[in-house]
N, C-alpha and C positions, 0 to 999 in steps of 0.2 A: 599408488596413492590416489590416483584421479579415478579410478574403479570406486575405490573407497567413500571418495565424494559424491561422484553421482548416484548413489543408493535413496538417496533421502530426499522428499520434495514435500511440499507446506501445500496444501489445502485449502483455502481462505472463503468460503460458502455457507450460507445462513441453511440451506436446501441439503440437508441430510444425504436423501438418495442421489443428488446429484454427487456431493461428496464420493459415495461410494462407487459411483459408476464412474466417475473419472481416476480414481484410485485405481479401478480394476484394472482401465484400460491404459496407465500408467506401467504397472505392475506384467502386465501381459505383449504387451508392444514398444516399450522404451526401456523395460527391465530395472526398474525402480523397486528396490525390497522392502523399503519403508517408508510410509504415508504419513504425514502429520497432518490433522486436520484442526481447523477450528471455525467457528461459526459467526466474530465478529471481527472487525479489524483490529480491536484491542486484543483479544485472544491469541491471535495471529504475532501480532505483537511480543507479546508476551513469550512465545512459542518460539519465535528469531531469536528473542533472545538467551531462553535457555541453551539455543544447537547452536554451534558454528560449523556445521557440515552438509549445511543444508542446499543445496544445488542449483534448487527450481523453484519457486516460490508463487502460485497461479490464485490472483484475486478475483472475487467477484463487485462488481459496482454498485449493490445495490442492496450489499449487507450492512446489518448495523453497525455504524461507526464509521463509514465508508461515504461522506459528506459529495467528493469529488473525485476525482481521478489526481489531483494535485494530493491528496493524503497520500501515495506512494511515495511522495519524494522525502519521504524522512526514512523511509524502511531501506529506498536506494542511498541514499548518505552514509549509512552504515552498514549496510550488507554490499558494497562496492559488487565483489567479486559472484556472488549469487546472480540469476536472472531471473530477471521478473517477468512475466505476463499476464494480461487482463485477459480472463475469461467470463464473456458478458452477452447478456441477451439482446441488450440494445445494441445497434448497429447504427447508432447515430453518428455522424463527421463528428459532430463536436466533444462528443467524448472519446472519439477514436483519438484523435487529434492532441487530445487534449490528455491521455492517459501518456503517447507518445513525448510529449513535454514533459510530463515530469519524471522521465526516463525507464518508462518501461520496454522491454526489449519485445513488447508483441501484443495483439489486442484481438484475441480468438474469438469469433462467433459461438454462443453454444450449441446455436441450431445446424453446427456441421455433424457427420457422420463421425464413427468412433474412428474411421481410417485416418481420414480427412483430418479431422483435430487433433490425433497422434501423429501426422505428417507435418503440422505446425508447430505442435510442442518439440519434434527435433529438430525442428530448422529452428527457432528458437536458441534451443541446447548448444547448436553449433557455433552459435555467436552472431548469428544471421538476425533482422529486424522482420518478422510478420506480422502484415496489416491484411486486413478482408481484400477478398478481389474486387471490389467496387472499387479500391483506390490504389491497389496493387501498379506495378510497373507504370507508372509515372511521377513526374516530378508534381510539388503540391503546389495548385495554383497562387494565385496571388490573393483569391478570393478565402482559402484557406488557412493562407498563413495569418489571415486577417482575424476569421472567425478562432485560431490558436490562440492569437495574443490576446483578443478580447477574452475569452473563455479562461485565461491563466489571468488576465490581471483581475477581474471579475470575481473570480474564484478568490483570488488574494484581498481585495475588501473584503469581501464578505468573510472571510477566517478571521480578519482582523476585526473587527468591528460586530461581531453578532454571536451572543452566547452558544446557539445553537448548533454553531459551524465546528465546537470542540466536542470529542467524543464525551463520553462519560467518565470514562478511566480519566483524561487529558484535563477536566476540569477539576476532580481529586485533587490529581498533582499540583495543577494549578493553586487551590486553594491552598494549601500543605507549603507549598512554595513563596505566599503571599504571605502567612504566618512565620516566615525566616527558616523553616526546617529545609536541612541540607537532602543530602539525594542519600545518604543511605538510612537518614533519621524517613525520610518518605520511604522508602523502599520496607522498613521494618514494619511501619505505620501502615501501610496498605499490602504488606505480606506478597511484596514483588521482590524479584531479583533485580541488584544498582544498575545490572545493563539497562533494565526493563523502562528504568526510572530515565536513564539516559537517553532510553530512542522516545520516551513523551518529551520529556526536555526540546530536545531536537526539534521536534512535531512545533511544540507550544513558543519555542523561540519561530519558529516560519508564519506561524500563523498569526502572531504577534504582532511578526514585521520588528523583532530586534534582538541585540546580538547579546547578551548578559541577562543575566539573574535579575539583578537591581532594575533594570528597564523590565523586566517581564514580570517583575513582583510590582511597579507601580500601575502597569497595562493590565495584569492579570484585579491589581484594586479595582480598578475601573469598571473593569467589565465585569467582574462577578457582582458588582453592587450597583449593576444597571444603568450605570452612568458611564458605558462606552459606547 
């Protein structure tokens, strides 16, 4: 059964041929027979929620819909059992840091070698956390955990409070959801699957900052009518 699982891993990159060359070197050095790819974080999305036997799940930071490294924590809320890692070019603390909070199990440079970054993707696999060697084997200072909290709570106003911080898909639903239409009257309406509708839910309850429908449909009044 766990043979069966690990075959399948998601893709999450705006960069076509990067897509492919990490595909290949999935496929050839970790033994992955099938690639899902897609090119925005909504797509991706969408993509979790068609599979449930999806493995591995490797994002990039700087694709569309991809506002923070905090937008992962809705994909980990419902894929518990999947791992996640950030595959990114930037090599900054604060989004290393900061991808690490919202529970990704690993935060890969791109500019490694194909060994090198198939060496991280299976230490990943194995349940192990990988971070770049710049901050590798030690504990995170005090200076750190500082620049973490500020970067997550930062990150949390601004999702709450600014149109732009929701994807495009997310404000859809949002508006669909402000109009009283349930999750599978949205789901027909925008020609997604109810999971699909349920991991925005998710997303647009965190970004909100609240726990229910009726509180998210008078936050989502708000801000869609520029008055948040």
């Amino acid at each position: 059964m766990m043979n069966e699982i690990r075959r399948t891993v998601l893709i999450a990159d705006d960069d076509e041929f990067f897509r492919i060359a990490l595909g290949t070197i999935l496929k050839s050095e970790l033994d992955f027979t099938e690639v899902i790819e897609a090119g925005s974080l909504d797509e991706a999305i969408e993509r979790l929620s068609d599979r449930g036997n999806i493995l591995l799940a490797l994002f990039d930071l700087a694709m569309p819909g991809m506002e923070s490294p905090a937008s992962l924590e809705a994909v980990r809320d419902f894929h518990e059992q999947m791992r996640v890692a950030v595959v990114s070019s930037s090599t900054a603390k604060t989004n290393i840091l900061a991808a690490l909070a919202a529970g990704a199990h690993g935060y890969i440079p791109k500019g490694l070698g194909a060994r090198e970054l198939a060496a991280a993707i299976r230490l990943v696999l194995t349940g192990a956390i990988y971070v770049p060697p710049a901050i590798a084997g030690r504990e995170p200072s005090s200076a750190d955990i500082k620049v973490m909290r500020v970067e997550k709570e930062e990150t949390k106003e601004v999702d709450r409070l600014a149109t732009n911080s929701l994807t495009p898909r997310q404000r859809e639903v949002l508006a669909l959801l402000v109009e009283g239409l349930s999750n599978k009257e949205i789901a027909r309406k925008l020609k997604l699957g109810e999971g699909t509708v349920k991991i925005h839910m998710a997303a647009l309850f965190r970004s909100l900052r609240v726990r229910n429908r009726q509180a998210a449909a008078v936050a989502g009044a708000r801000l869609l009518s520029g008055q948040g």
